[in-house]
Residue, then its C-alpha position, 0 to 999 in steps of 0.5 A: x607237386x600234383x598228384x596223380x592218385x598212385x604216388x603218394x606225395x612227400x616233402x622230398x618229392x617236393x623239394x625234388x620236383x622244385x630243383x627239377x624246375x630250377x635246373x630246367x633253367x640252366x645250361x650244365x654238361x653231362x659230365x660237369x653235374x655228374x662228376x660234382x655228385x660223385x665227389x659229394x656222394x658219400x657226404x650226401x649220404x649216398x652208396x656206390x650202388x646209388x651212383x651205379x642207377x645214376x651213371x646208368x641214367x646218365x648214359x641214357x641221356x644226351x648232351x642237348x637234353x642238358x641245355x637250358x630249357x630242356x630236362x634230361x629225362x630217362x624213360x628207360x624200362x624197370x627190364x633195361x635198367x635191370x639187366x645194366x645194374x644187376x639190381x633186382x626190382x625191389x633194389x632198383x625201386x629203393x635205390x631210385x628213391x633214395x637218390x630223390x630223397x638226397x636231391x638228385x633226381x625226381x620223378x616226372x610221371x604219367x597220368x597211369x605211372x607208366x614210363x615214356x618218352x620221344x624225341x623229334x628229328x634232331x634229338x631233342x626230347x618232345x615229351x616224356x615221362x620217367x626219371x628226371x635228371x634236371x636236379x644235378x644241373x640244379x646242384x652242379x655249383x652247389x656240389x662244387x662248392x662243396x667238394x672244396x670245403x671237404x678237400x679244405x678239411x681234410x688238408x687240415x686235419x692231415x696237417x693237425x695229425x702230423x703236428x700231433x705225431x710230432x708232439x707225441x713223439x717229443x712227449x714219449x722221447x723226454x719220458x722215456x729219459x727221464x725214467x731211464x734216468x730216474x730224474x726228479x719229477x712226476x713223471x709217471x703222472x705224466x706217463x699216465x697222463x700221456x696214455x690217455x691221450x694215446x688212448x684217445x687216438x681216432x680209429x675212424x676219421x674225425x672233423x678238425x674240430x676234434x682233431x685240434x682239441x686233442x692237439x691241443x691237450x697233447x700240447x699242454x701236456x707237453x708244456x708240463x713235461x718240458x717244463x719239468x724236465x726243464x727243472x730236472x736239467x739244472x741238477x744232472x751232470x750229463x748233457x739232457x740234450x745227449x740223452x734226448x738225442x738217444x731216446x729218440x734215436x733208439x726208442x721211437x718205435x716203428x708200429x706206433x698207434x697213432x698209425x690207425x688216425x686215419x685207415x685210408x693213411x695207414x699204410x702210407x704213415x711213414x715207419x721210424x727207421x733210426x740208428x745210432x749213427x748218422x750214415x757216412x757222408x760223402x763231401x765231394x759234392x762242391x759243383x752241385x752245393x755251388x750249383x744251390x748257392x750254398x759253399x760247404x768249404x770252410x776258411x778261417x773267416x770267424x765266427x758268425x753270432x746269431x740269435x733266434x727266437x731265444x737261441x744262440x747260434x754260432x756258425x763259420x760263414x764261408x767267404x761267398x757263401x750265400x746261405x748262412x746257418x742263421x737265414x736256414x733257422x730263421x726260415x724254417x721255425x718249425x724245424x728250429x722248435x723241434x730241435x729246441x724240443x729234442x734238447x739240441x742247440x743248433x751252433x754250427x752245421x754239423x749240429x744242424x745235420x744231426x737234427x736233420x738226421x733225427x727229423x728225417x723219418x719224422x716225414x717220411x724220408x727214407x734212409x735211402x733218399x736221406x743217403x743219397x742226398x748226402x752224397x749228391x748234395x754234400x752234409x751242409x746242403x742236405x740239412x739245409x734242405x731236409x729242414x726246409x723240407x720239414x716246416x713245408x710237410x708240417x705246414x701241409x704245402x708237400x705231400x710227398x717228403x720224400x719226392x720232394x728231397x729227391x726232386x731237389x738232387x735232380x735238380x742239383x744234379x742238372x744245375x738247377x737247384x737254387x735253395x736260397x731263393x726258398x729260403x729267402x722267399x719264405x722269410x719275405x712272406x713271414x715279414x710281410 
């Protein structure tokens, strides 16, 4: 960089003036290399009032400066620039030198340090001196890029905390039963074991790297817990899978910690809304269930014996039915795992609507929406779709759990509801 006796040179205004060059060689709208530094500017270690100056320098600018060829250079006046920010001097010369030293901007100057600049006839810049923008068509790509890496881990670590509000929540179910039940076991070993981790929760947003570790521990003491409460099992009398299905009903709690993962999701978490009952069921649903090839009408037809995975499924298989309880199990291992965690064993619909009753505000469904479902859709079809529903959120392809159930009775409502080809799709992409 050459210098001209008033601006001392650094590595930085260096690296800056080389992207200035490189930049000079590119053809990139206004709008492209501006959005792509917006989306990295936190990343890149810039503020909200840095891109105030940069949107500032940018309106100077026209679309021709950005051609190929041609650097969109800013003489704009220390007065001008002022007044558009509300920056002071001192900020406005600090902010304009950190967005140099992340590579955004250089600076082109003067023999004398002064700012300026003229265009000919048709607008183009004949010469100036000032601010030079050309370093944002030079990253452009570069930003891009990396605004897609970032969405991508974010994804991730959205769908690492949900896989660890569910492991937590199982570990805290099975818990609390086996100390209410004074069952065998070290459990407060355990209880303990499982408030360190609780204690480990991030307040503040953590890579995927960290997130999967912690998921990992969760996981293991899961296994131990399971496994004791496996052993404990051969030696009560009442059903371990009635007394986990109460634990989860009556004893996950609506403000739990883990809702400060993640500030910015805070108030998006889905609160646990349980009961002791399922909410009254409306059957008189046949059109719309006939409309998702799925026939809630049971006959006399025997029984259907299937085994998934290590589980035992018995389940009628209406005469015409095109959606049977095993495809349902099969497609959505999700699902079927969690059931297995809270202790139940899915061998008829009914039982399969129970536990989709029971992972309903695991996702976030309403009462509301889950109410409504039933009555659209009929007990059968609801199920089915909320267990579709729950490896699709876990597996991070829905955002909203609760929109998508209601997209599903609309689409039912108008005849338009297939969810056996959902079915059906997803146990063609597990086999290929």
């Amino acid at each position: 960089m050459k210098h001209n006796g008033w601006r001392k040179p650094t590595p930085g205004l260096g690296i800056a003036e080389q992207l200035a060059q490189a930049g000079e060689q590119l053809t990139v709208s206004k709008k492209q290399a501006l959005l792509a530094c917006k989306r990295v500017a936190a990343h890149i270690g810039l503020k909200a009032s840095d891109m105030l100056l940069l949107d500032t320098f940018g309106a100077f600018t026209q679309p021709q400066d950005w051609e190929e060829g041609r650097r969109p250079i800013v003489w704009a006046s220390n007065a001008y620039l002022m007044e558009q920010t509300g920056f002071s001097l001192s900020a406005l010369k600090r902010h304009a030198r950190r967005l140099v030293d992340a590579g955004v901007i250089a600076f082109k100057d003067s023999p004398n340090g002064k700012r300026w600049g003229h265009r000919d006839g048709e607008g183009h810049i004949v010469e100036a001196y000032g601010f030079d923008l050309a370093p944002l068509a030079a990253r452009a790509e570069e930003f891009e890029i990396l605004h897609g890496h970032l969405q991508a881990e974010r994804q991730l670590c959205l769908r690492v905390k949900r896989q660890i509000t569910i492991t937590r929540r199982v570990i805290r179910a099975k818990l609390e039963v086996a100390l209410d039940r004074a069952l065998n076991g070290p459990w407060s070993g355990f209880a303990e074991a499982f408030q360190a981790l609780l204690d480990c929760l991030p307040k503040r947003t953590k890579g995927s790297d960290w997130l999967l570790d912690l998921l990992q521990r969760f996981a293991d003491l899961k296994d131990q817990v399971e496994a004791a409460f496996g052993r404990a099992e051969d030696v009560v009398e009442m059903p371990v899978e009635n007394a986990v299905e109460n634990a989860v009903e009556n004893k996950v709690h609506v403000q739990e910690d883990y809702i400060e993962m993640n500030r910015k999701r805070s108030i998006n978490e889905p609160h646990i809304l349980v009961t002791n009952q399922l909410h009254p069921v409306i059957s008189n649903s046949s059109e719309s269930e006939k409309a998702a090839g799925v026939i809630t009408k049971q006959d006399s037809d025997p029984p259907v014996e299937t085994k998934q995975d290590g589980w035992s499924t018995t389940a009628k298989k209406p005469r015409g039915t095109v959606l049977d309880l095993g495809t349902v199990m099969q497609a959505c291992p999700g699902f079927t795992q969690m059931a297995r965690d809270l202790g139940g064993y899915i061998e008829n619909w009914s039982q399969l609507h129970r536990v989709a009753g029971q992972v309903r505000p695991m996702v976030g469904v309403s009462e509301h929406a889950w109410t409504v479902a039933q009555e659209k859709l009929g007990p059968q079809l609801a199920a089915a779709a909320m267990a579709l529903i729950f490896d699709k959120f876990n597996d991070g392809e829905v955002s909203s759990a609760g929109g998508y159930l209601r997209g599903m009775v609309e689409k039912a409502g108008a005849g338009e509801l297939h969810l056996e080809r959902s079915f059906y799709g997803r146990l063609s992409g597990k086999a290929a």
